[in-house]
C-alpha positions in Angstrom: -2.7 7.3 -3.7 0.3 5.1 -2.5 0.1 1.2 -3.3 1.7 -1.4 -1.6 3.3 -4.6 -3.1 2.8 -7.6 -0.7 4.3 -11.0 -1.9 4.1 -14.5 -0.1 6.1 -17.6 -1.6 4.7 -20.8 -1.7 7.8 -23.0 -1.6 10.7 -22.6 0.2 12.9 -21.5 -2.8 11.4 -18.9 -3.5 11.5 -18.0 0.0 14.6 -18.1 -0.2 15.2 -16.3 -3.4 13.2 -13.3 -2.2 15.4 -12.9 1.0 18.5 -13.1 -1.1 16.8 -10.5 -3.3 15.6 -8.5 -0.1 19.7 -8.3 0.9 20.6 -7.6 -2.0 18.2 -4.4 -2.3 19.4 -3.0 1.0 23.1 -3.5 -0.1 22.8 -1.7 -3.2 21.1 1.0 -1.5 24.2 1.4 0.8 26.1 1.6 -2.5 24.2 5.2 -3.3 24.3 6.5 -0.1 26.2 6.4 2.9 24.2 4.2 5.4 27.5 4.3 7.7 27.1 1.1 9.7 23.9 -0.2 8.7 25.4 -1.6 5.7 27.5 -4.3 7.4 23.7 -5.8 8.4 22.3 -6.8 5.3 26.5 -8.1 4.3 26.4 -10.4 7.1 23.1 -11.9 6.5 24.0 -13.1 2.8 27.6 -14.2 4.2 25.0 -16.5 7.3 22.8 -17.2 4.0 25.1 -18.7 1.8 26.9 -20.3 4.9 24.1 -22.2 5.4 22.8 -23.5 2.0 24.6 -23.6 -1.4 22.2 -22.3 -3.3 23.8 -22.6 -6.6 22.4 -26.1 -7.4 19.1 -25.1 -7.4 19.7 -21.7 -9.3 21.7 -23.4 -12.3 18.6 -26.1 -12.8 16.1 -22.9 -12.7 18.1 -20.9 -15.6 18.6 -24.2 -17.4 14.7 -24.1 -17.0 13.8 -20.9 -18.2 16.2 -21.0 -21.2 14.2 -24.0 -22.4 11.0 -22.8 -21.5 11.5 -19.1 -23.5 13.5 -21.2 -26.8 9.7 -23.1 -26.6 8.0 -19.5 -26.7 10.0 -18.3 -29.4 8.0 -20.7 -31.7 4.8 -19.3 -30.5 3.4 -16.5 -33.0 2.5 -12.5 -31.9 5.8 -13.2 -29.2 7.9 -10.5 -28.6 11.0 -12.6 -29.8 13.3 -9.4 -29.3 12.8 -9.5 -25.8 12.5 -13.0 -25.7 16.3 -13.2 -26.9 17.4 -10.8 -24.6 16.1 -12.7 -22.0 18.0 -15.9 -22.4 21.3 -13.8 -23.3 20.5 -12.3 -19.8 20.3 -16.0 -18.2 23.2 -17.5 -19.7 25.3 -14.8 -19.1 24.4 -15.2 -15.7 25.0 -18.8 -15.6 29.1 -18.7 -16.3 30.1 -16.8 -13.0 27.7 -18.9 -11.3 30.2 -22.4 -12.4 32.9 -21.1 -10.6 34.4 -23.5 -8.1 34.7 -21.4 -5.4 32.0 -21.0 -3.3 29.9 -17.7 -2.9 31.2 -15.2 -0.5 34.3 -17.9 0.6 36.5 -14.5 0.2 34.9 -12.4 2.5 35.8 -15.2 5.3 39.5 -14.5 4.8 38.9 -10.8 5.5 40.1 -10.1 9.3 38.4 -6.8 9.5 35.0 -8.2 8.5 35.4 -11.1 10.6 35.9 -9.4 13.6 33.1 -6.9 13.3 30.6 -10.6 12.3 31.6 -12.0 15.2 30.4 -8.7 17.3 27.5 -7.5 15.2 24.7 -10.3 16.6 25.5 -8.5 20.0 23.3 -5.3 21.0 24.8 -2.0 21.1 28.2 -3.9 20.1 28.8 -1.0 17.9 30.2 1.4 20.1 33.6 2.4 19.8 35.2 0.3 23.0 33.7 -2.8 21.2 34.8 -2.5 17.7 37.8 0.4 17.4 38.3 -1.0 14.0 34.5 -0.2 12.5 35.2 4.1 13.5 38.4 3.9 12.0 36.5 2.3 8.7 33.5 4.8 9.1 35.9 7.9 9.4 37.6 7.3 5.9 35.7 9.0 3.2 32.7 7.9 1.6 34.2 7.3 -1.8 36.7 4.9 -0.7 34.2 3.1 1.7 32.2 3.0 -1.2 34.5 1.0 -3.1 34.9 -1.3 -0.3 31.2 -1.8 0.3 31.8 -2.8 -4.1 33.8 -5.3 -3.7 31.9 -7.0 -1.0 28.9 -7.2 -2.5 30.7 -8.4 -6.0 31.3 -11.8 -4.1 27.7 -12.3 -3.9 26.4 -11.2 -7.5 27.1 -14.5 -9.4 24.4 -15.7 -7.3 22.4 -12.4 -6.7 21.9 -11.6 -10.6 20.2 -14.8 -11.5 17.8 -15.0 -8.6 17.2 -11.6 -9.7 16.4 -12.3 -13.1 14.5 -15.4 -12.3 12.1 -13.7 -9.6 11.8 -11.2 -12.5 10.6 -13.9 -15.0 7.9 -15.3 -12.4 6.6 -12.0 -11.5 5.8 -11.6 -15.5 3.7 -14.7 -15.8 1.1 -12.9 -14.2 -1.0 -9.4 -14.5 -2.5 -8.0 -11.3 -6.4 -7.9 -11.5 -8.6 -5.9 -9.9 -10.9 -8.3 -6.8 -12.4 -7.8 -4.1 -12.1 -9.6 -0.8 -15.9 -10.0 0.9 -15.4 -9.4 4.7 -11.8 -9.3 4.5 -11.4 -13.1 2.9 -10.5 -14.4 -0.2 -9.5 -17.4 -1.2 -8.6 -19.1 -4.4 -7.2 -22.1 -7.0 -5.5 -22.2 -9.8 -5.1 -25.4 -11.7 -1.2 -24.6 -12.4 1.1 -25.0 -9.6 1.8 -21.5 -8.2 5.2 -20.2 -7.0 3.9 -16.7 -5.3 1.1 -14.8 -4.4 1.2 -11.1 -5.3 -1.4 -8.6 -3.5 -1.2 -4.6 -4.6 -3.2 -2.7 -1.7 -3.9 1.4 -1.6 -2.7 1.8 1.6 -6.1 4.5 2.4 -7.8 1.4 3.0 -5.3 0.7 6.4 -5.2 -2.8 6.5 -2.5 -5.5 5.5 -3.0 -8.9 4.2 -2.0 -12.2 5.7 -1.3 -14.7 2.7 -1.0 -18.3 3.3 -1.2 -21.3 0.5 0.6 -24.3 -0.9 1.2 -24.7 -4.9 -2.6 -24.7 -6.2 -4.3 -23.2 -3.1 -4.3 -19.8 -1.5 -6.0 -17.7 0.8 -5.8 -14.0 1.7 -7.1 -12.6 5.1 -7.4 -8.3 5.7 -6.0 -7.7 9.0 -7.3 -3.6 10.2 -3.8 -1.9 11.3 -5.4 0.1 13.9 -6.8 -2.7 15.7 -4.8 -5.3 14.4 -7.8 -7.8 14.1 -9.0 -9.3 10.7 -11.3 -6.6 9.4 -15.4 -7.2 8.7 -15.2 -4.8 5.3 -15.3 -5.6 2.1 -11.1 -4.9 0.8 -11.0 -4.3 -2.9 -7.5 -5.0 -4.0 -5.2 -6.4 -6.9 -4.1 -9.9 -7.2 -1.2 -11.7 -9.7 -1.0 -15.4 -9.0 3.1 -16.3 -9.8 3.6 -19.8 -11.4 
């Protein structure tokens, strides 16, 4: 039996974050293995990213957040306060790096070999070796010194990586999956707290996907069969966690 994890935010940080968290997964994957130039894609999406947005507001208010929120639980009794603790030693360790002035993945700009492949990389097939000499020159070193470059790439990126990472872990834990079932391939729900993301756990035997849509206190999940990629008549017993 192989489950599937499918998540849908209902704000747009947390859509945010989970993208951010999405990179972040495939780049540390090219860290294990070589993934030759695949890598650069998932690079050049958190450089676009954190063009875009500064994100480091928001994250700093969220840890802030959680640190008060967990100091509240440790008064509460039957807590784990061990892991409590570790928890906010986790976020404020996070929070230092994240103060720096500089902004997140400014470095990487300054690099002339990455620049020139960014600039190329949006382009179809611009990876052959009339386009971007440079790249099969990279690709041709050995793995182990690629692999330290590919490092220190993605170390301009973890001050705001390991925080969203630790966050999106804290949300996820505010809620067990339970077992429901979805009559004709609907359900829909409430929850008087204001919900941050919708988790659904599916055996994938049953070959459909859900379509998740909500906003804060409402939700609703429709079954959609693979094979005929239509919403599905059958009754869909899955697992649900509602995020807050």
């Amino acid at each position: 039996m192989t489950e599937l994890i499918y998540e849908q935010p209902l704000n747009e940080k947390i859509r945010s974050y989970l993208r951010l968290e999405y990179l972040a997964s495939q780049l540390h994957k090219s860290l294990t293995q070589d993934t030759q130039q695949h890598s650069f894609y998932p690079l050049f999406s958190l450089c676009e990213l954190t063009d875009r947005c500064d994100y480091r507001s928001d994250v700093l208010k969220d840890i802030d957040r959680y640190i008060i929120t967990l100091s509240k639980w440790l008064e509460l009794p039957h807590v784990d306060q061990q892991q409590i603790n570790e928890f906010i030693s986790r976020l404020s360790a996070a929070k230092t790096p994240l103060q720096s002035p500089d902004r997140i993945g400014i470095h990487l700009k300054k690099d002339k070999f990455l620049s020139a492949l960014r600039q190329r990389f949006g382009m179809p097939g611009a990876c052959c070796n009339f386009d971007l000499p440079q790249l099969h020159h990279w690709l041709a070193k050995p793995w182990k010194e690629r692999q330290l470059d590919l490092q220190c790439w993605v170390d301009q990126f973890q001050p705001l990586l390991t925080p969203i990472g630790l966050i999106l872990e804290l949300i996820r834990s505010t809620s067990d999956f339970t077992l429901t079932d979805a009559k004709a391939g609907f359900y829909q729900g409430n929850s008087s707290q204001t919900l941050s993301l919708i988790r659904v756990k599916i055996d994938t035997t049953q070959e459909c996907y859900p379509t998740i849509s909500g906003h804060r206190n409402r939700y609703a999940i429709h079954f959609v069969d693979f094979d005929h990629q239509r919403h599905t008549d059958k009754t869909i017993q899955f697992k649900l966690a509602t995020c807050s």
